[in-house]
C-alpha positions as CSV (number, residue, x, y, z in Angstrom):
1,X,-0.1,1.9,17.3
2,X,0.3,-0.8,14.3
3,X,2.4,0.9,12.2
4,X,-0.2,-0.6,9.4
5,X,-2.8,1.9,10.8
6,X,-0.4,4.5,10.7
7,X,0.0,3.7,7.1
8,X,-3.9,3.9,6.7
9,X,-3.5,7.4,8.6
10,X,-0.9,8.7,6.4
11,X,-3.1,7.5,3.1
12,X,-6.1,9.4,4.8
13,X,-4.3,12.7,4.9
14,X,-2.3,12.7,1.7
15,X,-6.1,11.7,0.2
16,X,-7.0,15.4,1.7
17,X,-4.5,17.3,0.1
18,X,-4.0,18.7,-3.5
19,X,-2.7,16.5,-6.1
20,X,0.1,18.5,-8.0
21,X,3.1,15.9,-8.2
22,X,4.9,18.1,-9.4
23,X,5.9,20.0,-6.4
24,X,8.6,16.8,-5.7
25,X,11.3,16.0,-8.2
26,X,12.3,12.7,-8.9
27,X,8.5,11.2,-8.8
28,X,6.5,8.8,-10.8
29,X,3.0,9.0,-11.1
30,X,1.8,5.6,-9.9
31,X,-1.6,3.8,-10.3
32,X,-2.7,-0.1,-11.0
33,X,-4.9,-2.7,-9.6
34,X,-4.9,-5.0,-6.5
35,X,-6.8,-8.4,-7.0
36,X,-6.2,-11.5,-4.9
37,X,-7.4,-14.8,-6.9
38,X,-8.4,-12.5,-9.3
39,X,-10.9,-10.7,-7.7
40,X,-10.4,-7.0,-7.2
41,X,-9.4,-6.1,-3.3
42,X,-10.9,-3.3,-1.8
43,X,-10.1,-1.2,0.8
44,X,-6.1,-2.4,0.7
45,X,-3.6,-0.3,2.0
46,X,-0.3,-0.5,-0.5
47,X,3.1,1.0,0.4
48,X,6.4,1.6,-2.0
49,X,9.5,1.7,-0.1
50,X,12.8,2.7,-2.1
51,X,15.1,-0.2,-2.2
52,X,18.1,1.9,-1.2
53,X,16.9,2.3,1.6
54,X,16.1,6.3,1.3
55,X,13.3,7.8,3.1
56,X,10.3,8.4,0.9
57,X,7.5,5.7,1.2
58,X,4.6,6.3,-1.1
59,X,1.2,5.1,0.3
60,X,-2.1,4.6,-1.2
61,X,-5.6,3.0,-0.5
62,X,-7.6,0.7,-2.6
63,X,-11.1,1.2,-3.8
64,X,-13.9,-0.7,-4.2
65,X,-12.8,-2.1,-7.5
66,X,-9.0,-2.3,-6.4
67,X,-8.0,0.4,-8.2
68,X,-5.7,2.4,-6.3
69,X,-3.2,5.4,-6.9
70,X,-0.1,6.3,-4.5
71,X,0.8,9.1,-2.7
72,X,4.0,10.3,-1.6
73,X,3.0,13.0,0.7
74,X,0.4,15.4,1.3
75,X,-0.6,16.9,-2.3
76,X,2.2,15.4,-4.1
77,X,0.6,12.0,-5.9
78,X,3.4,9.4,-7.1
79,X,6.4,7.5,-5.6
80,X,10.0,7.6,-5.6
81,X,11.6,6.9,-9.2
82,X,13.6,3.5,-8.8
83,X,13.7,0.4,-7.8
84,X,10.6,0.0,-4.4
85,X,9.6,-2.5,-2.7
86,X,5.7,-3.3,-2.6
87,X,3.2,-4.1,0.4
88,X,0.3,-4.9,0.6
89,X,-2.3,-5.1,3.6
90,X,-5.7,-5.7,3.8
91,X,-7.7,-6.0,7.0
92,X,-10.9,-6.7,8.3
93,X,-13.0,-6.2,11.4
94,X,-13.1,-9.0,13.7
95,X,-15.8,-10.3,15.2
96,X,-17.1,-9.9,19.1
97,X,-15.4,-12.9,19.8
98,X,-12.2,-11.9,18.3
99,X,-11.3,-7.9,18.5
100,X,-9.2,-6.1,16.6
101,X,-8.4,-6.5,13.1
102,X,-7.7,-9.4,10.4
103,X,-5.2,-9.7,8.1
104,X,-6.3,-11.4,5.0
105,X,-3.2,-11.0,2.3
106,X,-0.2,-13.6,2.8
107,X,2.6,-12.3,4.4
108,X,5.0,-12.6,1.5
109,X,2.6,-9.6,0.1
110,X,3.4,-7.4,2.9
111,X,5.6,-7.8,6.7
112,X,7.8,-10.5,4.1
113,X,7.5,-9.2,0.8
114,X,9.2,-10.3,-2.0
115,X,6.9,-7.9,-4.7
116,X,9.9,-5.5,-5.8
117,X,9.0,-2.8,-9.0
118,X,10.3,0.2,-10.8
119,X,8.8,3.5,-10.5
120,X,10.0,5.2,-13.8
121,X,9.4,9.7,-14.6
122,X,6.3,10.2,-15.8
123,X,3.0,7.5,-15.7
124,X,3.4,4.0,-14.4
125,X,0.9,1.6,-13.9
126,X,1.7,-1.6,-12.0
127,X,-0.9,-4.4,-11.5
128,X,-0.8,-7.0,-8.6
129,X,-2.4,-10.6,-9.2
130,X,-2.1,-12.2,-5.9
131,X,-2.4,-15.7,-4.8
132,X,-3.9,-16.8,-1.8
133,X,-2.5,-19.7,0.4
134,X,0.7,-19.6,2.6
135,X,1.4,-17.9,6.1
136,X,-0.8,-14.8,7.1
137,X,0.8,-12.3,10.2
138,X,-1.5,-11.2,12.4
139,X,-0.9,-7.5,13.3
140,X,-0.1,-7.1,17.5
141,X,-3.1,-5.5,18.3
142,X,-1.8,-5.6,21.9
143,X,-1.4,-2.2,24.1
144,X,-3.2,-0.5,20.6
């Protein structure tokens, strides 16, 4: 399996959960926009991964105004307090003649990202303005 759809998997079911951040020390809450030319993405998957290499990647999903919020597991919303790297993914169904699934955000948003924040205690909001142009990966769909 893509480990992009895991990702989206892992969204889905902290979205089920409770939302009490609290439970987890050492979170920030985290929430911001995703736009690509400046027009909002939806449906994006976004990941922050702690630089240091600790375990703890915070996932969230876009919605249809690319406003999104992260969750660092099941009924705990935020992501790790530090330095993270960001992804972001955003895929689209394929036609008939081409299965499988799209990527549409350039690869230096996501497999090669370069995107690097800092989750701080408390509230942070952290807005992405990307730019289109330059290589897009295609996710190995094979075997999936």
């Amino acid at each position: 399996m893509d480990c992009r759809v895991l990702a989206v998997l892992v969204v889905l079911a902290a979205a089920a959960g409770g939302c009490n951040s609290e439970n987890v020390p050492g979170l920030g809450r985290v929430t911001g926009t995703v736009k690509l030319d400046g027009k909002p993405v939806p449906n994006a998957a976004i990941s922050f991964e702690p630089v240091d290499g600790s375990a703890g990647t915070a996932v969230g999903r876009t919605d249809a105004n690319g406003v999104y919020e992260l969750y660092y597991s099941r009924g705990n919303k935020g992501a790790k307090v530090g330095e993270n790297i960001v992804r972001i993914s955003n895929f689209q169904e394929a036609g008939e003649s081409t299965p499988g699934q799209k990527e549409t955000i350039p690869a230096r948003y996501n497999i090669k990202s370069d995107l690097k924040v800092v989750v701080k205690s408390g509230q942070n909001t952290h807005d992405f303005d990307l730019k289109s142009g330059g290589e897009i990966i295609q996710p190995n769909t094979e075997g999936s």
